[in-house]
ZAKOLRO-712319 format. One record per atom (N, C-alpha, C): residue number from 1; residue in one letter; atom name; x, y, z. Coordinates in pm, whole numbers, plus 50000, padded with zeros to 5 digits. Each point is the difference from the previous one (the first is absolute). Layout:
{NUM, A, CA, {X, Y, Z}}
...
This chain:
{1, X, N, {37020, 57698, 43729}}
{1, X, CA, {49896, 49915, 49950}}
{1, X, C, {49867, 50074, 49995}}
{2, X, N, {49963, 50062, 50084}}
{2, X, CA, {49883, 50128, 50020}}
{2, X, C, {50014, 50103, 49855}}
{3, X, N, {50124, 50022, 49987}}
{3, X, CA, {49963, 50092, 49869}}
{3, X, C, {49943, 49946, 49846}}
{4, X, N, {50082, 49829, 50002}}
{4, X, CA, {49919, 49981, 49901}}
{4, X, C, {49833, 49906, 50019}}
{5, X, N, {49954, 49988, 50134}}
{5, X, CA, {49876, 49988, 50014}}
{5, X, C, {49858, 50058, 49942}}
{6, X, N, {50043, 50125, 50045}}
{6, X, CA, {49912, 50081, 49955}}
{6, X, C, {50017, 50048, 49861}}
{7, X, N, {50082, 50017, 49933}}
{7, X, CA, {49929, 50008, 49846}}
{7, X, C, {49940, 49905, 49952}}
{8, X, N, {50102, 49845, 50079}}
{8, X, CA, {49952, 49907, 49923}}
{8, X, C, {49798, 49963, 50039}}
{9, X, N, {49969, 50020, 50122}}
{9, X, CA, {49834, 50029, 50024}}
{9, X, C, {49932, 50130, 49891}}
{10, X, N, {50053, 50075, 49946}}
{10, X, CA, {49960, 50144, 49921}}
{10, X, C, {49964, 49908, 49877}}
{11, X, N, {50106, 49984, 49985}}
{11, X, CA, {49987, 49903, 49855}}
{11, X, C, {49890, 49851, 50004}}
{12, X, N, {50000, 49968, 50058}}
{12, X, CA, {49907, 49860, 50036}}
{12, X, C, {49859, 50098, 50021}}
{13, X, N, {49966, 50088, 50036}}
{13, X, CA, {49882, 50072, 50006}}
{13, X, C, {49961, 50053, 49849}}
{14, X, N, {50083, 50071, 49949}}
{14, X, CA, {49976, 50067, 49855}}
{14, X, C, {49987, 49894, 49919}}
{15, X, N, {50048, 49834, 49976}}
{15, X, CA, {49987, 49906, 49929}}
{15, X, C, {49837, 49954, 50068}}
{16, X, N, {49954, 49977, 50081}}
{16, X, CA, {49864, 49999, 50047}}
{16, X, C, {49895, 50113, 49958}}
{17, X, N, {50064, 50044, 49998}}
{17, X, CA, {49848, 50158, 50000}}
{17, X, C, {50016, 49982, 49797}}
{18, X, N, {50136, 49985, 49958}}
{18, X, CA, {49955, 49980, 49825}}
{18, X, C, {49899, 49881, 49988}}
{19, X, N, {50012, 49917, 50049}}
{19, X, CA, {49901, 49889, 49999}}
{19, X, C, {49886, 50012, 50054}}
{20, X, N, {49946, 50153, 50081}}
{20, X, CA, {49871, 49931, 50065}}
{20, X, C, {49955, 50120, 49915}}
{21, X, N, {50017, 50053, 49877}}
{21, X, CA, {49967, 50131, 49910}}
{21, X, C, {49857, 49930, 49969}}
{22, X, N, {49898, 50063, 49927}}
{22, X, CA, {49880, 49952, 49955}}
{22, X, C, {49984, 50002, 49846}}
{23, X, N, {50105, 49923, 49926}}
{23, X, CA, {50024, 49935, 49877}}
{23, X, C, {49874, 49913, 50011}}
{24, X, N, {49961, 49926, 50059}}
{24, X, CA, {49895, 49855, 49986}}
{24, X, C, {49883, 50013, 49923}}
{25, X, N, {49978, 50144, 50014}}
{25, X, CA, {49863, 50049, 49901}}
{25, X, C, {50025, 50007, 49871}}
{26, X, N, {50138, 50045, 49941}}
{26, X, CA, {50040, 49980, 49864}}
{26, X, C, {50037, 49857, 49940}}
{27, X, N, {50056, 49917, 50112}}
{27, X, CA, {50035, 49897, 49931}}
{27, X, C, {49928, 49847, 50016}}
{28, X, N, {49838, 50039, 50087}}
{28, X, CA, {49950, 49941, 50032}}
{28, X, C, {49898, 49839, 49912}}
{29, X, N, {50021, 49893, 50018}}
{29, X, CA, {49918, 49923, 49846}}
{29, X, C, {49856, 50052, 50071}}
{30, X, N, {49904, 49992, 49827}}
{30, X, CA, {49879, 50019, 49999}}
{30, X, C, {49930, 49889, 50057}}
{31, X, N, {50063, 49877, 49991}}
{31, X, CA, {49931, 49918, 50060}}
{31, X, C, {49990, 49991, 50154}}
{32, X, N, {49895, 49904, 50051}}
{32, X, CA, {50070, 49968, 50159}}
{32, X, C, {50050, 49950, 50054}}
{33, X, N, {50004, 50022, 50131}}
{33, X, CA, {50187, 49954, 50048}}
{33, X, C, {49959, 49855, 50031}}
{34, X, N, {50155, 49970, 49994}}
{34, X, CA, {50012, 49843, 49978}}
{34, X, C, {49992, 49930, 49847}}
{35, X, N, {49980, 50099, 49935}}
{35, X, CA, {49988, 49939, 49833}}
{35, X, C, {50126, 50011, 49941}}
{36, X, N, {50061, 49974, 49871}}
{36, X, CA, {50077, 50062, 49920}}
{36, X, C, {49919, 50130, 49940}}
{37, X, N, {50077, 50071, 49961}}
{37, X, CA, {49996, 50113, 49909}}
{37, X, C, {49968, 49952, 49827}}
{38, X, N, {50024, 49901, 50001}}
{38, X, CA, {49976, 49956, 49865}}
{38, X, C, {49881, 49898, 49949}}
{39, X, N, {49908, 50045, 49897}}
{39, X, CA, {49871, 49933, 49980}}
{39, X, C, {50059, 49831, 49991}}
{40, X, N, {49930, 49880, 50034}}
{40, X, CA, {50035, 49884, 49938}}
{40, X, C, {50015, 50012, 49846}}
{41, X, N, {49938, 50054, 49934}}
{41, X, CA, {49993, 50009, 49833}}
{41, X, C, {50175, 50063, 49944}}
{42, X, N, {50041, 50096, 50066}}
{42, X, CA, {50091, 50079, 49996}}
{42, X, C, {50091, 49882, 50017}}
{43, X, N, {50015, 49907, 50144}}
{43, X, CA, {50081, 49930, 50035}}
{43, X, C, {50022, 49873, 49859}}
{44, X, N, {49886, 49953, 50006}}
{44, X, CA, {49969, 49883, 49903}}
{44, X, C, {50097, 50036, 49885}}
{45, X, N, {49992, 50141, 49865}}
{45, X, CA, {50015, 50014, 49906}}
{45, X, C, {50178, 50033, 50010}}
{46, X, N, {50038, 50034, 50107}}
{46, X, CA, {50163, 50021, 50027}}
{46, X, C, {50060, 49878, 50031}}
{47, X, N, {49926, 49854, 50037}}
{47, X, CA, {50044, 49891, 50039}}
{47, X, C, {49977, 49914, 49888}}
{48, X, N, {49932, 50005, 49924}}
{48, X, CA, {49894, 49909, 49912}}
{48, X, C, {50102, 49949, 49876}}
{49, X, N, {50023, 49876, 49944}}
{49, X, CA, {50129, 50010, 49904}}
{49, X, C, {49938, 50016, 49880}}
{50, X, N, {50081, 50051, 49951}}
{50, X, CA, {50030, 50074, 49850}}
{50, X, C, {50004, 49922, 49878}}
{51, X, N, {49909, 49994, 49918}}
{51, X, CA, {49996, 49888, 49892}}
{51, X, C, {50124, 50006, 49946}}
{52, X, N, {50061, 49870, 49975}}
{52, X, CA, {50198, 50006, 49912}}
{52, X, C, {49937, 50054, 49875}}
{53, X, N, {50128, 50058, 49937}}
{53, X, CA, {49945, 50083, 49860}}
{53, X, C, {50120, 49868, 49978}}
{54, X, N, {49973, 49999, 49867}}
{54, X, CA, {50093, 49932, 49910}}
{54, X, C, {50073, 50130, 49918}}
{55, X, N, {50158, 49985, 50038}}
{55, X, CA, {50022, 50146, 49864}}
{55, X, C, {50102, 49886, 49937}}
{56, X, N, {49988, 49887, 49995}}
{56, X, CA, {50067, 49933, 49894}}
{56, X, C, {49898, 49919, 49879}}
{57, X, N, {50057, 50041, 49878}}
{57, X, CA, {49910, 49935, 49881}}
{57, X, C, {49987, 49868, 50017}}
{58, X, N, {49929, 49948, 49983}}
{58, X, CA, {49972, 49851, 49963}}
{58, X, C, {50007, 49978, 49872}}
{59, X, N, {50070, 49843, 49986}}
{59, X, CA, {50030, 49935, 49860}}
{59, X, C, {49922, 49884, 49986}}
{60, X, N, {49920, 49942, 49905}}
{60, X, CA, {49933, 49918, 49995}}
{60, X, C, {50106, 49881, 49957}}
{61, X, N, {49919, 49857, 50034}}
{61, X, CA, {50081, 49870, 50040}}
{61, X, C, {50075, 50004, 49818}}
{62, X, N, {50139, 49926, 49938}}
{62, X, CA, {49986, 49976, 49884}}
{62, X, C, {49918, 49901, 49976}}
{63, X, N, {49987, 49998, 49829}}
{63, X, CA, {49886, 49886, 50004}}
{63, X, C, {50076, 49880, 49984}}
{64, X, N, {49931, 49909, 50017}}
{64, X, CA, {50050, 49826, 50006}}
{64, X, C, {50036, 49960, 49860}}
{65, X, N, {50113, 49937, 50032}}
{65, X, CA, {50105, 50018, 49901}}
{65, X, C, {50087, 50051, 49967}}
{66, X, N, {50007, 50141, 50056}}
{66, X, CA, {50102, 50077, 50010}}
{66, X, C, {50109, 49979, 50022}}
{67, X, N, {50103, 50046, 49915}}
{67, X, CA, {50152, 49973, 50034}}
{67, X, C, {50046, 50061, 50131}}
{68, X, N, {50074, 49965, 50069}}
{68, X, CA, {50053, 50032, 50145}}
{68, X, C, {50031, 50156, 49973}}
{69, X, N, {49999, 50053, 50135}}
{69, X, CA, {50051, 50143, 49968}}
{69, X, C, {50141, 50008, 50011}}
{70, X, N, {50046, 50100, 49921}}
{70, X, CA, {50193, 50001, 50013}}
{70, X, C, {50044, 50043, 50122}}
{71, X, N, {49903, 50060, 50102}}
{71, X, CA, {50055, 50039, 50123}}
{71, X, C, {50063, 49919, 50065}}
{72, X, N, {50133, 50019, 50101}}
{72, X, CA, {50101, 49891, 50065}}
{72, X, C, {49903, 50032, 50145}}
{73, X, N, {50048, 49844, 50058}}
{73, X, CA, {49968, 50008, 50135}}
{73, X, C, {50123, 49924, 50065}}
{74, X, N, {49975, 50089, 50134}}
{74, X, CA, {50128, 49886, 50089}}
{74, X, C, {49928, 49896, 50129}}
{75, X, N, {50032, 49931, 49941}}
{75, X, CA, {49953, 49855, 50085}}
{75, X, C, {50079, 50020, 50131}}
{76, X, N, {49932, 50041, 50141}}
{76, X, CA, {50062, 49990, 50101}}
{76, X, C, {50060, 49856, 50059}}
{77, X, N, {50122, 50051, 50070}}
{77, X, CA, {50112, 49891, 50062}}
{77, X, C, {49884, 49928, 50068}}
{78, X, N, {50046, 49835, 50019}}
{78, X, CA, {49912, 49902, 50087}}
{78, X, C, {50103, 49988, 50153}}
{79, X, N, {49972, 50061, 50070}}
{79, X, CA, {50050, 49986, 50157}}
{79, X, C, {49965, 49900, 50067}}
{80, X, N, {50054, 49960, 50085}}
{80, X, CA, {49963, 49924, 50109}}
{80, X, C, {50051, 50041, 50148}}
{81, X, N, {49939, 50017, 50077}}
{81, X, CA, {50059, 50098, 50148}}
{81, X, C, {49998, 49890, 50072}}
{82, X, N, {50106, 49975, 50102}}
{82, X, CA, {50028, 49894, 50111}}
{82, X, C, {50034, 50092, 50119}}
{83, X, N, {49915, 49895, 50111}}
{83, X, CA, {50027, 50072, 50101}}
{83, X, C, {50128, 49925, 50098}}
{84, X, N, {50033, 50057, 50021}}
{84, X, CA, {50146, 49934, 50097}}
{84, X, C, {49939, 50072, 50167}}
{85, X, N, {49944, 49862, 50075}}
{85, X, CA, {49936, 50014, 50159}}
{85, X, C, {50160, 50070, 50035}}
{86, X, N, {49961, 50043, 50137}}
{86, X, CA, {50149, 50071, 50098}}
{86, X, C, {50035, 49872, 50024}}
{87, X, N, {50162, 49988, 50049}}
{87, X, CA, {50085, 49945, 50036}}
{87, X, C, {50127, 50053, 50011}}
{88, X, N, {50046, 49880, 50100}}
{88, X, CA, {50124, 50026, 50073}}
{88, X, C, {50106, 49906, 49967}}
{89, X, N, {50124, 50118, 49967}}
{89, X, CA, {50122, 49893, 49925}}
{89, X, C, {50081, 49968, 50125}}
{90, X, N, {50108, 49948, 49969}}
{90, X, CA, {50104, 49895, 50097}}
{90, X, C, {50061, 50098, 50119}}
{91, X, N, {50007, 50155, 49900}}
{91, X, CA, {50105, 50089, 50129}}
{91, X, C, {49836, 50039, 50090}}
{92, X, N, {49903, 49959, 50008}}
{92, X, CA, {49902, 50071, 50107}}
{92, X, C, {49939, 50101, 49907}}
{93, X, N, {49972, 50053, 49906}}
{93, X, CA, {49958, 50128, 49927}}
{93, X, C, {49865, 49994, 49961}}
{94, X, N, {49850, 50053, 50059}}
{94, X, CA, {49949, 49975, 49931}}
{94, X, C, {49947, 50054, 49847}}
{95, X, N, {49954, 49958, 49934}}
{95, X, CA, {49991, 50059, 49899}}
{95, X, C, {49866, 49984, 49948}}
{96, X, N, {49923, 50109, 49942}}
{96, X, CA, {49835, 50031, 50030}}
{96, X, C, {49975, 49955, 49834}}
{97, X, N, {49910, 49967, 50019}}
{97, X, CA, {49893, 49987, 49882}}
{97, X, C, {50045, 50062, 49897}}
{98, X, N, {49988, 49925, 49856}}
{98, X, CA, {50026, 50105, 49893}}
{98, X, C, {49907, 49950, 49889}}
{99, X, N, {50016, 50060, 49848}}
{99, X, CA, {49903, 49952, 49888}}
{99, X, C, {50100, 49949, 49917}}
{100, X, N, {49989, 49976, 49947}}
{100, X, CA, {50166, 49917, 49866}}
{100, X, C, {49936, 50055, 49876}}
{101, X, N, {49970, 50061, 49884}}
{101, X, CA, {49924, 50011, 49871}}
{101, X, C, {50111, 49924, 49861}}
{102, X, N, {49971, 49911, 49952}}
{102, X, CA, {50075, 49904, 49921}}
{102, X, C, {49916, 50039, 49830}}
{103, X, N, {50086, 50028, 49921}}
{103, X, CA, {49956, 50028, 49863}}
{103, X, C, {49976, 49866, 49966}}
{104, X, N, {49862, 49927, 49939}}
{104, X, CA, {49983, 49925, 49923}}
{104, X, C, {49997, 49963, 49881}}
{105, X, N, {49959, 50128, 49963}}
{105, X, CA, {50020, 50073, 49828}}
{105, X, C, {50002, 50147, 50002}}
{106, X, N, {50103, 50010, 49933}}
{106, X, CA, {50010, 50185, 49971}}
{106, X, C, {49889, 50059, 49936}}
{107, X, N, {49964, 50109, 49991}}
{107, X, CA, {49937, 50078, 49942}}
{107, X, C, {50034, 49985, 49853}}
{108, X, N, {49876, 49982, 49873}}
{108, X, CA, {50039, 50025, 49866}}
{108, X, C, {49908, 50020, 49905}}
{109, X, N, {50048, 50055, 49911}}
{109, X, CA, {49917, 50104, 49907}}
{109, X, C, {49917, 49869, 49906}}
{110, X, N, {49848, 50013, 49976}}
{110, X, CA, {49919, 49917, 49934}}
{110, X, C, {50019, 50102, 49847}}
{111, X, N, {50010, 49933, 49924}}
{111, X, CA, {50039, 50041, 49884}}
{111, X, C, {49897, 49954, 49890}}
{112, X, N, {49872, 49947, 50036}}
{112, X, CA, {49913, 49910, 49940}}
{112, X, C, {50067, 49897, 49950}}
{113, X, N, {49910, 49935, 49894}}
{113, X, CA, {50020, 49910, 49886}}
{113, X, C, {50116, 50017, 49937}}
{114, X, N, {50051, 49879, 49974}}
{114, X, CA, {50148, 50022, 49943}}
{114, X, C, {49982, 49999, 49841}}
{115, X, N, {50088, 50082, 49935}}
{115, X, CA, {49948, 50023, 49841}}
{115, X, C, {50148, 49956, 49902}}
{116, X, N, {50000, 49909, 49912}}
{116, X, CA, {50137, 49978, 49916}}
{116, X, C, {49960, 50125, 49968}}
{117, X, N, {50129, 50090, 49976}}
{117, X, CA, {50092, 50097, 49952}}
{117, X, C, {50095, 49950, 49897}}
{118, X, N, {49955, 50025, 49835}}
{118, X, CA, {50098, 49951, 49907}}
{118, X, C, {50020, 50129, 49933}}
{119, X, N, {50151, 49972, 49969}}
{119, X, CA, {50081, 50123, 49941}}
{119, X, C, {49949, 49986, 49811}}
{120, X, N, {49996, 50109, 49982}}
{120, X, CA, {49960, 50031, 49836}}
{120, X, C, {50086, 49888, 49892}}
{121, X, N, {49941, 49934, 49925}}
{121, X, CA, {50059, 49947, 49928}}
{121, X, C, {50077, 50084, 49851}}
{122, X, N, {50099, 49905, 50023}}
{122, X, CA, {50139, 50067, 49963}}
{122, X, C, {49975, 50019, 49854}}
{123, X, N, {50023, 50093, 49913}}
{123, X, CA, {49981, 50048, 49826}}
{123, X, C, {50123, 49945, 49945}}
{124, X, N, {49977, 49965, 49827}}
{124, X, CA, {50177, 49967, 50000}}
{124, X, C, {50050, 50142, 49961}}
{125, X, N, {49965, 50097, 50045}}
{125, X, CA, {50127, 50151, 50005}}
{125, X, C, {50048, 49993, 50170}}
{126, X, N, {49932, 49950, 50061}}
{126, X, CA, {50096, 49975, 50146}}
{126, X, C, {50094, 49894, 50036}}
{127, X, N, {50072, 49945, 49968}}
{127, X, CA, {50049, 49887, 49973}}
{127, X, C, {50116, 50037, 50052}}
């Protein structure tokens, strides 16, 4: 046990003496002690938020009257969530809390305004 004592004190000395080197003058803040190293102004402009850029174009409203746009949308499902309290069935079991989520209406595509669609009237060479 003596043999590995003493290196292990050699080594615990050489890790001390790197630390008590006189680095402090190089890496010392200009300010005084007890301050940060960093001006408030410095701090402020690294914390301070950042105006949002917009990098998406803007489209102006259509005008009134305008026919609907042909774009589809999907009308999200109407849910309803139930909670089922804990309880205990007949064999002793208990059974913990749960959520139930019940479809009320599915999800479906808005297709706008509905438009008659009539097929070309017939020539008498198609007959």
């Amino acid at each position: 046990m003596r043999l590995f004592r003493i290196p292990l004190m050699l080594a615990a000395l050489l890790a001390l003496a790197g630390c008590a080197g006189d680095k402090g003058a190089t890496l010392a803040c200009p300010r005084p002690d007890g301050t940060s190293c960093e001006a408030l102004s410095e701090v402020y402009e690294r914390t301070a938020p950042v105006p949002a850029r917009l990098d998406i174009p803007l489209r102006a409203a259509p005008p009134a009257g305008a026919p609907p746009s042909s774009r589809l949308a999907l009308r999200p499902a109407r849910l309803l969530r139930v909670w089922v309290a804990p309880w205990q069935d007949a064999g002793g079991d208990l059974h913990d809390q749960q959520y139930l989520y019940l479809v009320l209406e599915p999800a479906r595509w808005e297709l706008g305004p509905a438009q008659v669609v009539r097929p070309p009237a017939a020539t008498e060479n198609e007959e």
